[in-house]
C-alpha positions in Angstrom: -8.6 17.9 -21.6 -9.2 15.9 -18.4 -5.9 17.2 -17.1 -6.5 21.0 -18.0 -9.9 20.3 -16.0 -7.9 18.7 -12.9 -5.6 21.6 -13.0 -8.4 23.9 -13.1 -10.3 22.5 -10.2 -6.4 22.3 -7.5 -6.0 26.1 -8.8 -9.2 26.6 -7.0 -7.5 25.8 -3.4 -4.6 28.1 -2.3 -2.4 25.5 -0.2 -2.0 23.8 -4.1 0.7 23.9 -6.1 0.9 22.0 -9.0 4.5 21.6 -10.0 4.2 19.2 -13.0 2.2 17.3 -15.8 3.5 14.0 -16.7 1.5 12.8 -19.9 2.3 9.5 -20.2 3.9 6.3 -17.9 7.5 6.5 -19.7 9.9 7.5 -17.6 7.3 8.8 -15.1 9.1 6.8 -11.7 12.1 8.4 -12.5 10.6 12.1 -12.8 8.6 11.6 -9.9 11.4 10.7 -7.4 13.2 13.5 -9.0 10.7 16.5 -8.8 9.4 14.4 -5.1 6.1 16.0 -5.0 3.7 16.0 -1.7 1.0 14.4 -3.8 0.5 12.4 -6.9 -2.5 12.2 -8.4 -1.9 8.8 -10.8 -4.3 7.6 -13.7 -3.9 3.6 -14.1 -3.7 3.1 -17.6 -0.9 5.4 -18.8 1.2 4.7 -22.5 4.0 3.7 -21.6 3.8 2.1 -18.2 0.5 1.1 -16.2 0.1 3.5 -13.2 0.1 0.3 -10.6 3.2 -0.3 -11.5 4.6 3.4 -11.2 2.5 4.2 -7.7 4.2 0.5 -6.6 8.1 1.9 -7.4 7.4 5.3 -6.3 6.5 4.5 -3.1 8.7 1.6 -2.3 11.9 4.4 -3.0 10.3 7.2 -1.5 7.1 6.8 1.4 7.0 10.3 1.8 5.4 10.6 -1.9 1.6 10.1 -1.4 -0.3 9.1 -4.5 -4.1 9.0 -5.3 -5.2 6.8 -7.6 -7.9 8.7 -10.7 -9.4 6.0 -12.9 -12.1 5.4 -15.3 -12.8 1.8 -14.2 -14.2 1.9 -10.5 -14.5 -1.2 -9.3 -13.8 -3.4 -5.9 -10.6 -5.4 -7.1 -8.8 -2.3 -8.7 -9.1 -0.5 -5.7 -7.7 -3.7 -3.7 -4.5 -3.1 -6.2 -4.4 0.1 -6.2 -3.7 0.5 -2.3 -1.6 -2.9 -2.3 0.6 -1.0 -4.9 1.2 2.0 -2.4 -2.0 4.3 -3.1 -3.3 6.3 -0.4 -6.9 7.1 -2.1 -8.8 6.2 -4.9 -11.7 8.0 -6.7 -13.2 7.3 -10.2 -12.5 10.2 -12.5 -16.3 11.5 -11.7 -15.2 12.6 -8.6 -16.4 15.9 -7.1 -14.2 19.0 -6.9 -14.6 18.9 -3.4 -14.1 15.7 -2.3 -11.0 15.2 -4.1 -9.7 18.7 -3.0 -10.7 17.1 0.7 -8.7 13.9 -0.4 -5.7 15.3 -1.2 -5.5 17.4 2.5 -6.3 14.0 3.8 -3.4 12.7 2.0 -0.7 15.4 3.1 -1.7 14.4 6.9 -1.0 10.7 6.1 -4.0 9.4 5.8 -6.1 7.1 3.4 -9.2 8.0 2.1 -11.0 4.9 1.0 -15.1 4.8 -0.5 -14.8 8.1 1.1 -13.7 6.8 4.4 -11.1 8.8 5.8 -8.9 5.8 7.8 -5.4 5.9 9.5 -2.3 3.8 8.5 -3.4 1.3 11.0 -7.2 0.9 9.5 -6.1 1.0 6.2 -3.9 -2.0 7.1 -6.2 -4.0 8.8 -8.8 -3.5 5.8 -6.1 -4.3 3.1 -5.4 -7.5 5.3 -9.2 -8.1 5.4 -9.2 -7.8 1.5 -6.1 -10.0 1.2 -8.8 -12.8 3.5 -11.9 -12.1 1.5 -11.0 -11.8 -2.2 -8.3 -14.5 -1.7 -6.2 -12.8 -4.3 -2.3 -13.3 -3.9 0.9 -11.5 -5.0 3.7 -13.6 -6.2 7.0 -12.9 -4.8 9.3 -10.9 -6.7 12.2 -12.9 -7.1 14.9 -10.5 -7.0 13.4 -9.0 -3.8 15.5 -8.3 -0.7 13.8 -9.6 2.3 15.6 -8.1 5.5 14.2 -10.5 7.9 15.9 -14.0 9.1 14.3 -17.2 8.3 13.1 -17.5 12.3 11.7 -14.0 12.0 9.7 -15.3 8.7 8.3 -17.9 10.5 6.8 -16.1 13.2 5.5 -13.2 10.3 3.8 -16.3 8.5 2.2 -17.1 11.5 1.2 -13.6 12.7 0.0 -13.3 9.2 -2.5 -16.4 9.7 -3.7 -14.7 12.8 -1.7 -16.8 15.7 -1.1 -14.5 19.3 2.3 -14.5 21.0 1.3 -17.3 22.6 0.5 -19.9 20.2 3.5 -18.8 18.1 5.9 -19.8 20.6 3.7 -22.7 21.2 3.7 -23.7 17.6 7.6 -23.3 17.0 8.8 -24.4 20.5 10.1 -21.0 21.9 9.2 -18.8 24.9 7.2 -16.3 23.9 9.9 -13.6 25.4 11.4 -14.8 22.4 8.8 -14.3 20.1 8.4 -11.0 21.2 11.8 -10.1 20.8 11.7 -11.3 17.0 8.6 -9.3 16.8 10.2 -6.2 18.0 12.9 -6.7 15.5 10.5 -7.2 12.5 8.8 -3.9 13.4 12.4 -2.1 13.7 13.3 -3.9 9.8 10.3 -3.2 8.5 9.7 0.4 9.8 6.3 -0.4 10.7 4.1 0.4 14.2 2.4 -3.5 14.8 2.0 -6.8 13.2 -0.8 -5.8 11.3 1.5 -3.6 9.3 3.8 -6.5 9.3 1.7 -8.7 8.0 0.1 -6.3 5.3 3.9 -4.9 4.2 4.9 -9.0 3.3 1.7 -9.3 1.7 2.1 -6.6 -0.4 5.8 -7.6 -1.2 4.8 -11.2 -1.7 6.8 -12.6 0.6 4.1 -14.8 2.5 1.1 -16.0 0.3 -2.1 -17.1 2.0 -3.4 -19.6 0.5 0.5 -21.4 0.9 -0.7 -21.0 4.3 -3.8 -22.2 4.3 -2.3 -25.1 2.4 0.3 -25.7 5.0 -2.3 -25.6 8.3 -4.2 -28.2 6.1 -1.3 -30.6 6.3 
């Protein structure tokens, strides 16, 4: 029923297409990166497989797949996870026609659309970072994880990550800071992002640097 009343309310818009109903997390990755739709919108707790964990390998194969997140439970920490894990929006199923038809426009331009806040890439990663500060909630690295970046270049992320300039990196690890910014500007190329707060947020995200390891490691 709630899907027959989402597809009733994209119908209303023109420039919306709806090219396929998925009615459960089995299998749904797969499908997804087959039919590669513009926009996803992704309900969290699917049979099968959690949405998270779908939005999460979705976007990791394919960025230009944009999902918004549409879940019963609204609350602060979810929505932290639900843009870690890839999202681009998230509304509680109450949402107004309009504002999720809004959204989803949004969305196609590549942006995020937050408590209503319409932000760009760069906003959105300098909020998730603030998140990652404030709620002191961690990812833990995936094991099997390729991590394209040297060990040097790692270093220097961990400390950009903590908040250190140019400056006091190279002062920290006894480099010029020429080199510092050439590791920097080869981070950004592996990484396929625009600045270090993208490359901070991106090994967040992927659990490659955890915060409170470096809390524990300026403590010492």
């Amino acid at each position: 029923m709630f899907r027959r009343g989402l597809r009733n309310t994209l119908e209303i818009d023109p420039q919306i297409e709806v090219v396929a109903e998925l009615s459960s997390g089995e299998d749904a990755t797969e499908r997804i990166l087959e039919i590669e739709p513009h926009i996803v919108l992704m309900d969290i707790n699917l049979p099968g497989k959690n949405g998270l964990r779908i939005t999460r390998e979705v976007t990791m194969q394919n960025s230009k797949i944009y999902i918004i997140i549409l879940t019963a439970y609204h609350d602060k920490e979810q929505l932290f996870h639900a843009i870690r894990a890839g999202a681009s929006a998230y509304f509680p199923k109450d949402v107004d026609p309009e504002t999720l038809l809004n959204a989803i426009h949004k969305v196609y331009e590549g942006k995020y659309v937050v408590n209503n806040q319409v932000m760009s890439e760069q906003q959105m990663a300098a909020w998730l970072l603030k998140q990652f500060e404030e709620m002191a909630l961690y990812g833990t690295a995936d094991e099997d994880a390729f991590v394209p970046l040297s060990p040097r270049e790692m270093e220097i992320l961990t400390l950009i990550t903590k908040g250190y300039s140019n400056k006091e990196v190279a002062h920290h690890l006894g480099i010029s800071r020429q080199t510092v910014k050439n590791h920097m500007t080869s981070i950004l190329r592996k990484l396929q992002v625009n600045d270090r707060t993208q490359a901070a947020v991106y090994a967040l995200r992927h659990g490659w640097i955890r915060l409170d390891e470096i809390d524990d490691e300026d403590e010492g």
